[in-house]
DOVO-571740 format. One record per residue (C-alpha): x, y, z; residue in three letters. Coordinates in nm, 3 decimals. Layout:
N
<node xx="X" yy="Y" zz="Z" type="ALA"/>
...
END
This chain:
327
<node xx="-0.759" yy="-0.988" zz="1.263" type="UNK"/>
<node xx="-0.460" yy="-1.048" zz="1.066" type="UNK"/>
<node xx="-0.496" yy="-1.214" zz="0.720" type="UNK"/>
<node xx="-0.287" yy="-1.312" zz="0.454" type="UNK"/>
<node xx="-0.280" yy="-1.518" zz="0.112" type="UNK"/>
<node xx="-0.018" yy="-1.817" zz="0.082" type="UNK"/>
<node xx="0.053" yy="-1.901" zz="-0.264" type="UNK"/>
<node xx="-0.101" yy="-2.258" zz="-0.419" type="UNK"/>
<node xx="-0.106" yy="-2.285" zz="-0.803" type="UNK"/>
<node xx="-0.399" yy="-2.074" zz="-0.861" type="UNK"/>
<node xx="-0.465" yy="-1.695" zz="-0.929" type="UNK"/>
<node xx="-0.635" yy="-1.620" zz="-0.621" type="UNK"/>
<node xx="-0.443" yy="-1.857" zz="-0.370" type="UNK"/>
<node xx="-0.560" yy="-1.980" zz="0.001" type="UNK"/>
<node xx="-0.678" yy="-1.744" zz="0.300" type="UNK"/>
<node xx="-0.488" yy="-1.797" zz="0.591" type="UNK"/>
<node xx="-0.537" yy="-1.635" zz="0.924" type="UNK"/>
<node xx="-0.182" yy="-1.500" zz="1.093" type="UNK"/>
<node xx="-0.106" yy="-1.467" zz="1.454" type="UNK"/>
<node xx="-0.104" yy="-1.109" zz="1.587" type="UNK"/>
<node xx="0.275" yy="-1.160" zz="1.647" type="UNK"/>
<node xx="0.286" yy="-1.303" zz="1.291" type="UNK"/>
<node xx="0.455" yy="-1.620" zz="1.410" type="UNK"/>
<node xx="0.174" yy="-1.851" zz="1.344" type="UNK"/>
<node xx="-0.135" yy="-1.923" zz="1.077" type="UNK"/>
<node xx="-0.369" yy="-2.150" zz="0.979" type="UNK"/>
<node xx="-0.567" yy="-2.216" zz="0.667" type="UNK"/>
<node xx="-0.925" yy="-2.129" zz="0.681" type="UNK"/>
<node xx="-1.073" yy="-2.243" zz="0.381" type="UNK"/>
<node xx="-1.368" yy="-2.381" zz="0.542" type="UNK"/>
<node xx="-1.527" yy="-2.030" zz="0.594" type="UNK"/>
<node xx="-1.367" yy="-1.882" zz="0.282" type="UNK"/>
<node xx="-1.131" yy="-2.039" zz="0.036" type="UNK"/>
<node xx="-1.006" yy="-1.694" zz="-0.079" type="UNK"/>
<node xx="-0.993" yy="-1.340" zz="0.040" type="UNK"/>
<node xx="-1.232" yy="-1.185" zz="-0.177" type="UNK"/>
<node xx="-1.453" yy="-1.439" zz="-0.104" type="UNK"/>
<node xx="-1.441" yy="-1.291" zz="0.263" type="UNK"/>
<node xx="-1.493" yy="-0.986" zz="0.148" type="UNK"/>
<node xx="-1.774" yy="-1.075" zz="-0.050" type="UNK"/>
<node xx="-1.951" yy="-1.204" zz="0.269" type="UNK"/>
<node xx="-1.803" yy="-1.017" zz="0.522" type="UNK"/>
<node xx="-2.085" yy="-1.032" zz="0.760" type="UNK"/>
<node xx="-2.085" yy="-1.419" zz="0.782" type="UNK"/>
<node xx="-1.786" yy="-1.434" zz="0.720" type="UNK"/>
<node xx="-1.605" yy="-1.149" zz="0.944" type="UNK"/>
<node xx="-1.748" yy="-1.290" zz="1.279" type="UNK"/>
<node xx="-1.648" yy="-1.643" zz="1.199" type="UNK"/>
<node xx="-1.266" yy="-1.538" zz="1.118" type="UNK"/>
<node xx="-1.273" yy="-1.368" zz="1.442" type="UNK"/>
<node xx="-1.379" yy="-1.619" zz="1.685" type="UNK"/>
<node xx="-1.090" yy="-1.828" zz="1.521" type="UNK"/>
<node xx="-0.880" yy="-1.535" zz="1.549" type="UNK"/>
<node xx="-0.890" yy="-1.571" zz="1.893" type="UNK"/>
<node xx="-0.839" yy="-1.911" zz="1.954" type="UNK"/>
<node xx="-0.513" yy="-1.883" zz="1.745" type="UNK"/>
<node xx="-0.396" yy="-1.640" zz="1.938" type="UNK"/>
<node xx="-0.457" yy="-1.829" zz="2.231" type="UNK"/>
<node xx="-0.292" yy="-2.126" zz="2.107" type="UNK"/>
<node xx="-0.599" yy="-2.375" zz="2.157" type="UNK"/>
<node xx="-0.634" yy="-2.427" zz="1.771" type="UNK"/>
<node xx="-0.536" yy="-2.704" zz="1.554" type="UNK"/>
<node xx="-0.348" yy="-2.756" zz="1.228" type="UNK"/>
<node xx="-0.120" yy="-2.425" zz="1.278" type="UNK"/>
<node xx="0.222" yy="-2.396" zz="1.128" type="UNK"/>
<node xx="0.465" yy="-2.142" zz="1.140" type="UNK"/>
<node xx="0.401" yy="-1.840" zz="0.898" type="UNK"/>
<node xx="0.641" yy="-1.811" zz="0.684" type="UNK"/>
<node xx="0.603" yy="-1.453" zz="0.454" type="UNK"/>
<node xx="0.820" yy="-1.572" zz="0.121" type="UNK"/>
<node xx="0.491" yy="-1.837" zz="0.053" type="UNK"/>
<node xx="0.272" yy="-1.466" zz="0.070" type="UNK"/>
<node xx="0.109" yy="-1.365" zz="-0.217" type="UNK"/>
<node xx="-0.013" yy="-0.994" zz="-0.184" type="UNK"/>
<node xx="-0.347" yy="-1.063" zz="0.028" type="UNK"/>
<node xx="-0.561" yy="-0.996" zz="-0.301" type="UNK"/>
<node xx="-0.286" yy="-1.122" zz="-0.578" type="UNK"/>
<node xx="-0.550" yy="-0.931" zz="-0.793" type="UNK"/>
<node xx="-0.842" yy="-0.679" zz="-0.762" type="UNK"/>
<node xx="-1.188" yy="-0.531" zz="-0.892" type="UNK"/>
<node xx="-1.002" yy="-0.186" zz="-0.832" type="UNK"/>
<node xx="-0.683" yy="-0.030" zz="-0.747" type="UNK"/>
<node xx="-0.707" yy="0.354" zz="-0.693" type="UNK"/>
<node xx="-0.421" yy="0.510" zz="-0.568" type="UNK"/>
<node xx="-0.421" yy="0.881" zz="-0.431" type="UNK"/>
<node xx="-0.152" yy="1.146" zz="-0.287" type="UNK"/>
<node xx="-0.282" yy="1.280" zz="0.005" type="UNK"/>
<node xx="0.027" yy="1.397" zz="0.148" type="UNK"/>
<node xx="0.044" yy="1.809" zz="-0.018" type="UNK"/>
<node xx="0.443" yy="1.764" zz="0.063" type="UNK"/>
<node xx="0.534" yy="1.552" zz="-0.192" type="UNK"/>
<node xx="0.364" yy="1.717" zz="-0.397" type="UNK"/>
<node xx="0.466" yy="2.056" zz="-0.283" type="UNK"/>
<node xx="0.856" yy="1.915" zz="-0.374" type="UNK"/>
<node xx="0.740" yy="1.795" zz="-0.711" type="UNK"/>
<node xx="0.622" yy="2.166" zz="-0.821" type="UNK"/>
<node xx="0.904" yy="2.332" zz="-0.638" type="UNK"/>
<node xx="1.121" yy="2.156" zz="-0.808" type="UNK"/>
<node xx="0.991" yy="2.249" zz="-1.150" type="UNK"/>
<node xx="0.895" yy="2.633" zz="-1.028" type="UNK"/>
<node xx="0.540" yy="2.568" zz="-1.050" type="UNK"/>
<node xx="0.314" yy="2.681" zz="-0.742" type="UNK"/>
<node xx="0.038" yy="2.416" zz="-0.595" type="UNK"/>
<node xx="-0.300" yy="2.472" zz="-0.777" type="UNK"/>
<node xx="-0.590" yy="2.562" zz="-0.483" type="UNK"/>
<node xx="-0.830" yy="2.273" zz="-0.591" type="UNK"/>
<node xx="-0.497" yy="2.038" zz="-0.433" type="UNK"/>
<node xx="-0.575" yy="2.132" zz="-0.068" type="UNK"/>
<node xx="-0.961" yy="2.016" zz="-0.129" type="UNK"/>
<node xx="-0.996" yy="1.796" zz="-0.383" type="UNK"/>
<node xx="-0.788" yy="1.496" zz="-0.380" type="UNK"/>
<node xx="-0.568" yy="1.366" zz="-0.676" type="UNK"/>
<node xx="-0.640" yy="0.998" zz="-0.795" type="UNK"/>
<node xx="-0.509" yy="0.753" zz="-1.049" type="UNK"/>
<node xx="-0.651" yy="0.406" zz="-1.144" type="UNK"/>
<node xx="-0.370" yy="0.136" zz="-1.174" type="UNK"/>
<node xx="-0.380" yy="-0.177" zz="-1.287" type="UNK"/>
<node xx="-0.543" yy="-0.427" zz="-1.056" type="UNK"/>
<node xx="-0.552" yy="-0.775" zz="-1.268" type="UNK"/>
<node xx="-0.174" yy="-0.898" zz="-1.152" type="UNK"/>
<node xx="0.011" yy="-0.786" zz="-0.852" type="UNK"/>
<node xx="0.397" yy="-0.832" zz="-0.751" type="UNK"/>
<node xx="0.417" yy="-1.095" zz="-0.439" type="UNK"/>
<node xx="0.591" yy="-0.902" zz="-0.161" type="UNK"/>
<node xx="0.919" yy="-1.082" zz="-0.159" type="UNK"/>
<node xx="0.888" yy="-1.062" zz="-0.561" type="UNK"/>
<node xx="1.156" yy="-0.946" zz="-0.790" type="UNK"/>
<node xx="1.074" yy="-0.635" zz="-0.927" type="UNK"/>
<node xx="1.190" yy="-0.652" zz="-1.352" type="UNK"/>
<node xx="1.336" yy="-0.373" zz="-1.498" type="UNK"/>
<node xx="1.313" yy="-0.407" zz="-1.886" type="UNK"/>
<node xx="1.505" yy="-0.043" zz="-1.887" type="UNK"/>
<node xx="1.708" yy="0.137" zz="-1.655" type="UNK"/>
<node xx="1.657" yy="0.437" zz="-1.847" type="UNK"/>
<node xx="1.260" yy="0.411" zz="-1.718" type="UNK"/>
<node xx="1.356" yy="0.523" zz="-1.427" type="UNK"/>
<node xx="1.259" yy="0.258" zz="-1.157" type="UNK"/>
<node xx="1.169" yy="0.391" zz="-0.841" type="UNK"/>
<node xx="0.930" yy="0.271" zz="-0.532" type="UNK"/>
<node xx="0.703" yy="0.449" zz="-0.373" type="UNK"/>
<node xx="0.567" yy="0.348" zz="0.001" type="UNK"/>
<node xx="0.250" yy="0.411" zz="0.147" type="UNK"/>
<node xx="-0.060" yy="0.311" zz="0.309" type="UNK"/>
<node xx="-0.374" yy="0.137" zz="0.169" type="UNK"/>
<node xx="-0.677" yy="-0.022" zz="0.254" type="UNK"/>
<node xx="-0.994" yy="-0.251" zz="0.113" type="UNK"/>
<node xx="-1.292" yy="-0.181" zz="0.109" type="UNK"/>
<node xx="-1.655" yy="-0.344" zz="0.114" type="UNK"/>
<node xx="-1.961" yy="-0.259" zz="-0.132" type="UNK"/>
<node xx="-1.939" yy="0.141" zz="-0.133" type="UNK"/>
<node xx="-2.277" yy="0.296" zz="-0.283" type="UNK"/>
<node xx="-2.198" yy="0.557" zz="-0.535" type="UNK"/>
<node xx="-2.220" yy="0.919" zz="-0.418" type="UNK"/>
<node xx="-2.147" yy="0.762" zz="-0.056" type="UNK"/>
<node xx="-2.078" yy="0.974" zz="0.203" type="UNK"/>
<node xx="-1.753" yy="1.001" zz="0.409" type="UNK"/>
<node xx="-1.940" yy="0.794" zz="0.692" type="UNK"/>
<node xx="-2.038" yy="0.535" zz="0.475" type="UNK"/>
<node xx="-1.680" yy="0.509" zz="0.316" type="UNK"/>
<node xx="-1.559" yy="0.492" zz="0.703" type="UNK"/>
<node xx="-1.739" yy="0.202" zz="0.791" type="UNK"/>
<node xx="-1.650" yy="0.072" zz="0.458" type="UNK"/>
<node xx="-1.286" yy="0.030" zz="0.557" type="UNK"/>
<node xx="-1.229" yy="-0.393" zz="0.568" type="UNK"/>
<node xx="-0.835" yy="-0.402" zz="0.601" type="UNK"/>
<node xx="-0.530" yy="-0.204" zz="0.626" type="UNK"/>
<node xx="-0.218" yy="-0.297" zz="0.424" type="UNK"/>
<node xx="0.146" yy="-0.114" zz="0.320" type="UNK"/>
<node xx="0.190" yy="-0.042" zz="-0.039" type="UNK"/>
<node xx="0.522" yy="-0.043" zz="-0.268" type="UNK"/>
<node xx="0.364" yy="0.216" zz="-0.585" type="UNK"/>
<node xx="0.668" yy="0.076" zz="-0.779" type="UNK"/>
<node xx="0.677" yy="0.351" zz="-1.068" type="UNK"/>
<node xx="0.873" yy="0.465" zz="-1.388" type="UNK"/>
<node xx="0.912" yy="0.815" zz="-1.319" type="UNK"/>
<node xx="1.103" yy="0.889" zz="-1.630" type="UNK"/>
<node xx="0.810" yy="0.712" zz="-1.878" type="UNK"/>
<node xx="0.584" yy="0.986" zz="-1.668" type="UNK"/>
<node xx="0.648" yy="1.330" zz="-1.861" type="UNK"/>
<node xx="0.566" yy="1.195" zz="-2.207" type="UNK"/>
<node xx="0.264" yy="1.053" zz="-2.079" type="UNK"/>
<node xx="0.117" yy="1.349" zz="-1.835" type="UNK"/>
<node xx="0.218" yy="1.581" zz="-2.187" type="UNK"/>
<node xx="-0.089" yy="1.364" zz="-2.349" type="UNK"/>
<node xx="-0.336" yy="1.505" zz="-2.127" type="UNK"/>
<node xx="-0.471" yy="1.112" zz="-2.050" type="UNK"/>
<node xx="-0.262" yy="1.023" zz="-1.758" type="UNK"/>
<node xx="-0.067" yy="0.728" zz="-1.641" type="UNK"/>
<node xx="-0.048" yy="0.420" zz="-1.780" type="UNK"/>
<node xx="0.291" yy="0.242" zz="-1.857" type="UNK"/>
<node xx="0.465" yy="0.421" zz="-1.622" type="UNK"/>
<node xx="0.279" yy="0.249" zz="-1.373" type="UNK"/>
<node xx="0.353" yy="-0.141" zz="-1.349" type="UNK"/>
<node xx="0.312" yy="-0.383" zz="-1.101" type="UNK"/>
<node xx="0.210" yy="-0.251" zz="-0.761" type="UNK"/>
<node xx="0.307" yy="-0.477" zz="-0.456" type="UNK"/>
<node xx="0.119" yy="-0.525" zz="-0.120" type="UNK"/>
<node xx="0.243" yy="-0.625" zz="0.225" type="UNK"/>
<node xx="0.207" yy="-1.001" zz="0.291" type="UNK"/>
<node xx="-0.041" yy="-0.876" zz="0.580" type="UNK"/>
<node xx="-0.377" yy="-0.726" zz="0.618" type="UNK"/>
<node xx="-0.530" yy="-0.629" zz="0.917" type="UNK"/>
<node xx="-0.837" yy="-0.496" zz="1.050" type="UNK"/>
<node xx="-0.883" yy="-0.147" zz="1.182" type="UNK"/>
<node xx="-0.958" yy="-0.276" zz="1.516" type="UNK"/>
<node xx="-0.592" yy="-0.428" zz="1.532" type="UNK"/>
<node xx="-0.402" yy="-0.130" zz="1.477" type="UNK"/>
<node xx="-0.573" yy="0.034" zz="1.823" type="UNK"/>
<node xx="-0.550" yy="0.374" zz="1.903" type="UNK"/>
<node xx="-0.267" yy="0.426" zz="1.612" type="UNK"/>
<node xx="-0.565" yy="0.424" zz="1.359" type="UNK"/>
<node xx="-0.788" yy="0.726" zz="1.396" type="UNK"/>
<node xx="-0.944" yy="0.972" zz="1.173" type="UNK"/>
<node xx="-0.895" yy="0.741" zz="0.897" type="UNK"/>
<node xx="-0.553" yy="0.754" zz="0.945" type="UNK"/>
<node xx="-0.236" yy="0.545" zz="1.034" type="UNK"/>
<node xx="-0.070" yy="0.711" zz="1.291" type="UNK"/>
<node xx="0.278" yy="0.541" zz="1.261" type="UNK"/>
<node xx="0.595" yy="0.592" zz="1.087" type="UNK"/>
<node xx="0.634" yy="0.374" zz="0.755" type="UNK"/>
<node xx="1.038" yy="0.213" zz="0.775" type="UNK"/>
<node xx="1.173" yy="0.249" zz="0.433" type="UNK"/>
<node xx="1.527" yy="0.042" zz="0.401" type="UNK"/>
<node xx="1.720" yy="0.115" zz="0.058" type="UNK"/>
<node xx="2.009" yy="-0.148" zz="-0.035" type="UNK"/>
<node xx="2.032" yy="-0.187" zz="0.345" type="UNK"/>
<node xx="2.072" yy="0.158" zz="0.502" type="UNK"/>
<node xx="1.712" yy="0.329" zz="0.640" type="UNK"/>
<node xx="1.593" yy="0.572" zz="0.377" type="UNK"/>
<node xx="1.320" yy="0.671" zz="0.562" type="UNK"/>
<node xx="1.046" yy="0.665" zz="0.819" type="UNK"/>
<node xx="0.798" yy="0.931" zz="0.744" type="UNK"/>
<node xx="0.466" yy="0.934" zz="0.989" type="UNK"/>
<node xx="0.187" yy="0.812" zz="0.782" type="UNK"/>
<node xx="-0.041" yy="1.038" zz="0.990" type="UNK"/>
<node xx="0.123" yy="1.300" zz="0.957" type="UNK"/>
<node xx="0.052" yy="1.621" zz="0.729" type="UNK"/>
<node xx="-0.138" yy="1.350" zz="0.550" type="UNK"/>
<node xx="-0.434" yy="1.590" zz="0.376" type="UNK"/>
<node xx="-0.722" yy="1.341" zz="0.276" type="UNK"/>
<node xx="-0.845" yy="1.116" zz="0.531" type="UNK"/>
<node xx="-0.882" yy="0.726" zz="0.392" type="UNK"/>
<node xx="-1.293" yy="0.770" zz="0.425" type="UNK"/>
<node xx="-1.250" yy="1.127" zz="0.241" type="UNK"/>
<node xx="-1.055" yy="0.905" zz="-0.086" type="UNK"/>
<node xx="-1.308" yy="0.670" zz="-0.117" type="UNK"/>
<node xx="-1.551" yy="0.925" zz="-0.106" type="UNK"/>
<node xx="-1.378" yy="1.093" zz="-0.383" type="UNK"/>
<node xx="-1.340" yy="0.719" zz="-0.622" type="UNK"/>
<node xx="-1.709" yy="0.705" zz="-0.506" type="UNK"/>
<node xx="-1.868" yy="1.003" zz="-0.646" type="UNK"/>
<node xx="-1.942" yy="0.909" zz="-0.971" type="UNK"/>
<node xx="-1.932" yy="0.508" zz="-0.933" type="UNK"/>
<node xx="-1.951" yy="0.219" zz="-0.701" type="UNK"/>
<node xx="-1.691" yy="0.041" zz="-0.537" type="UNK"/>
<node xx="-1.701" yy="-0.329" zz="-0.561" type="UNK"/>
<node xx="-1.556" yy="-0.520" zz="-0.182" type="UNK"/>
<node xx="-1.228" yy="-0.588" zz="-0.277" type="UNK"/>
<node xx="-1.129" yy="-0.268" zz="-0.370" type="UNK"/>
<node xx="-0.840" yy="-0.087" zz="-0.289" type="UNK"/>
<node xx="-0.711" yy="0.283" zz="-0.203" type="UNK"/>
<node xx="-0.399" yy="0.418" zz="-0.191" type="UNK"/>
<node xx="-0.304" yy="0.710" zz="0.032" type="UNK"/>
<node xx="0.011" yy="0.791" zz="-0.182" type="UNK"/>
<node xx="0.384" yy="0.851" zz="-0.126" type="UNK"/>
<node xx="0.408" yy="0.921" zz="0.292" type="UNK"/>
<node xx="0.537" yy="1.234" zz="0.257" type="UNK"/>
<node xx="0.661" yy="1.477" zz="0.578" type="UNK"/>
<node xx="0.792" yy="1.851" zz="0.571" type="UNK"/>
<node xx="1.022" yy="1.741" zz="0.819" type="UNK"/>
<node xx="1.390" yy="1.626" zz="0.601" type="UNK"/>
<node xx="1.498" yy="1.473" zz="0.914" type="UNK"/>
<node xx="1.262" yy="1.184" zz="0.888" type="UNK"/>
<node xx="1.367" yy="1.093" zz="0.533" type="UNK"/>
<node xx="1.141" yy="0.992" zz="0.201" type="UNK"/>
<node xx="0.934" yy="0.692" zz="0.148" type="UNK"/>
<node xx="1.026" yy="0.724" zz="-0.283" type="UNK"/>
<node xx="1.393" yy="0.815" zz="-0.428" type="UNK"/>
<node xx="1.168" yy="1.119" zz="-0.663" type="UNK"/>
<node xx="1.119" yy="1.318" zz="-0.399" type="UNK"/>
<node xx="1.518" yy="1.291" zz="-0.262" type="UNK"/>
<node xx="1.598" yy="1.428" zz="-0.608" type="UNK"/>
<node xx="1.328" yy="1.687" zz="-0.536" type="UNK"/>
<node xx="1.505" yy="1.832" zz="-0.216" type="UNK"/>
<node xx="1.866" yy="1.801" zz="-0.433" type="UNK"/>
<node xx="1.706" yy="1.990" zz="-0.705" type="UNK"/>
<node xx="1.571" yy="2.230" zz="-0.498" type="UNK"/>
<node xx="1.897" yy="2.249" zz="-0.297" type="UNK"/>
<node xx="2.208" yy="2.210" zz="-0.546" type="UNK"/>
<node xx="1.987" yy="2.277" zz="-0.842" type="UNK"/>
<node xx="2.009" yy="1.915" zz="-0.964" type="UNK"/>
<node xx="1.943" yy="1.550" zz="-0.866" type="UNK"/>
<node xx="2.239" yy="1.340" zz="-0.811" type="UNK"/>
<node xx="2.059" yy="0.998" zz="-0.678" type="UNK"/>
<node xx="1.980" yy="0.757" zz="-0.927" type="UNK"/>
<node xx="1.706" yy="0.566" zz="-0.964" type="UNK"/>
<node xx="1.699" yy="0.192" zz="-0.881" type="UNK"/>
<node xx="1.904" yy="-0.068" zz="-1.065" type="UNK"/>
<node xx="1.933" yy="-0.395" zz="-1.153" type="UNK"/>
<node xx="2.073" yy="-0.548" zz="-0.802" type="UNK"/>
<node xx="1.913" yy="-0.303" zz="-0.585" type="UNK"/>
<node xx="1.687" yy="-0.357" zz="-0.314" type="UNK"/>
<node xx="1.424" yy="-0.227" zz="-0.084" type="UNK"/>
<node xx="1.248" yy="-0.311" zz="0.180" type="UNK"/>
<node xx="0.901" yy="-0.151" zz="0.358" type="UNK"/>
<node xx="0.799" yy="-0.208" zz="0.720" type="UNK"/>
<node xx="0.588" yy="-0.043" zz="0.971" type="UNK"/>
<node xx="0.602" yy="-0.135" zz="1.369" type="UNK"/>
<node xx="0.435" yy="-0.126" zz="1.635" type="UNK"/>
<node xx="0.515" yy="0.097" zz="1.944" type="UNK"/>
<node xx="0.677" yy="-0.253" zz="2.086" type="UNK"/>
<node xx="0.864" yy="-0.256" zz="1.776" type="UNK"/>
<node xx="0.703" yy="-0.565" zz="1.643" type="UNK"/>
<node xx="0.625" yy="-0.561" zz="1.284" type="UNK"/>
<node xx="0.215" yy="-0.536" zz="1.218" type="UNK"/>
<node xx="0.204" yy="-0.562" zz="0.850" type="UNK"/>
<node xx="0.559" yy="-0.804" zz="0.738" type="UNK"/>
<node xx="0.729" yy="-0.643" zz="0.538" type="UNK"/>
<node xx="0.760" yy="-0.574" zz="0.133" type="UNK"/>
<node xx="1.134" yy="-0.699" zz="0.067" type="UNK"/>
<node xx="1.203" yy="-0.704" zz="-0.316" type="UNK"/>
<node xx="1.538" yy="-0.683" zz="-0.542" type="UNK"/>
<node xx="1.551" yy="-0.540" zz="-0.905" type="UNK"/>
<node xx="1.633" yy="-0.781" zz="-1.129" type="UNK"/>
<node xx="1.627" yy="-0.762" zz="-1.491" type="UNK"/>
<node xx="1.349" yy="-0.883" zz="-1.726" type="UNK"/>
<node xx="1.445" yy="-1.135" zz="-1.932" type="UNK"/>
END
């Protein structure tokens, strides 16, 4: 299934199923008015969505319109969590290199985690605001999905089967707010605003054989005022299997359905594929003319976050947001 969140006055806005070609929806408020309230009864509800599912796909149903992704909200336009991880060692390989400090051990088996701020998300056609370009604005794609009710101390099974939908992720982040805050020894916090969500989520069983291991096998398009900046393969070198993070948030707590992981900047050894974040370009140009020569985003700058199918036909819609500044 395909599912998405149109925007109507309120905080949590209206589930809407979406076409698998993502040229049609239809409300669906009479099995669940939101989608959290989906989530919270997937069983009824799950079966019910899918039976009219297929008869939208079909084209027997009534009441469709065309779907139209600026009236998106991100499918939850807020969460119980939002946990965002960095499975993929290359980034974060870069990000040490680039400093001259070596990858601890415990990164190759224990995974690194963050908790972000779920209350208020960025629509995906938002405007990202930019109170200071000397924050450093950058974006940061990747992969995430929702969850059900995970047990605490669940096992990477459980967290498997616990996987409800799979969405793209912009990590928008002010890299340049980081330092000052990592220095505290507490973590992130206000370098971390806003996160935005594709206007789609889908269910595991959409994505086919592209989602195994508990992992996207497809390359994430990243377009940067325009011009490709990337299209790393969000299965590959990717260290931490989605079941394998939520096992990790779910070791000393539950997870309420409705939660969401992050896999982290899509990250790729290969250079010839491009970044999925301008931090880790300035990485390689660190690393390579011993200093960083991109800048981060500005007010008037765009970017844009995709991910097809092998037909070429977008799965997800696509994150398309401008900087503008905050007023």
């Amino acid at each position: 299934m395909k599912l998405a969140t149109y925007k109507n006055g309120s905080r949590d806005g209206e589930l809407r199923l979406v076409s698998r070609d993502l040229s049609r929806c239809v409300a669906v408020t009479d099995i669940a008015p939101t989608l959290q309230a989906a989530l919270d009864d997937w069983l009824d509800a799950a079966p019910r969505l899918k039976e009219r599912y297929v008869e939208l796909n079909s084209g027997s149903l009534a009441g469709v319109e065309a779907f139209d992704e600026a009236r998106c909200h991100s499918p939850l336009p807020r969460a119980y969590q939002w946990a965002d991880g960095s499975a993929y060692l290359n980034h974060v390989v870069l990000v040490r290199k680039a400093r001259g400090a070596e990858v601890p051990e415990s990164f190759y088996t224990d995974p690194l985690m963050y908790q972000g701020g779920s209350d208020a998300f960025l629509a995906p056609h938002a405007a990202i605001p930019l109170r200071d370009p000397a924050w450093g604005l950058d974006f940061e794609g990747e992969v995430g999905v929702i969850t059900g009710d995970v047990p605490l101390g669940a096992d990477v099974d459980v967290c498997a089967r616990a996987i409800r939908l799979v969405l793209l992720v912009n990590d928008v982040t002010l890299r340049n707010l980081i330092p000052c805050e990592l220095a505290k020894g507490f973590g992130f916090f206000q370098s971390k605003p806003a996160t935005s969500f594709s206007p789609v989520a889908v269910t595991p069983d959409e994505l086919g054989a592209d989602w195994h291991g508990g992992k996207l096998h497809l390359p994430l398009l990243v377009d940067y005022n325009g011009k490709r900046f990337g299209e790393p393969n969000a299965g590959v070198e990717m260290q931490f299997s989605f079941p394998e993070l939520i096992a990790h948030v779910a070791k000393t707590r539950e997870l309420c359905a409705g939660s969401i992981v992050g896999s982290g900047t899509i990250s790729n050894s290969d250079r010839r594929v491009g970044s999925a974040c301008l931090a880790e370009l300035r990485m390689i140009e660190i690393i390579d003319d011993g200093a960083a020569h991109t800048p981060f985003m500005q007010v008037g700058d765009t970017v844009r976050i995709e991910m097809s199918d092998a037909a070429g036909d977008s799965i997800f819609g696509a994150i398309e947001q401008k900087v503008v500044a905050h007023e």
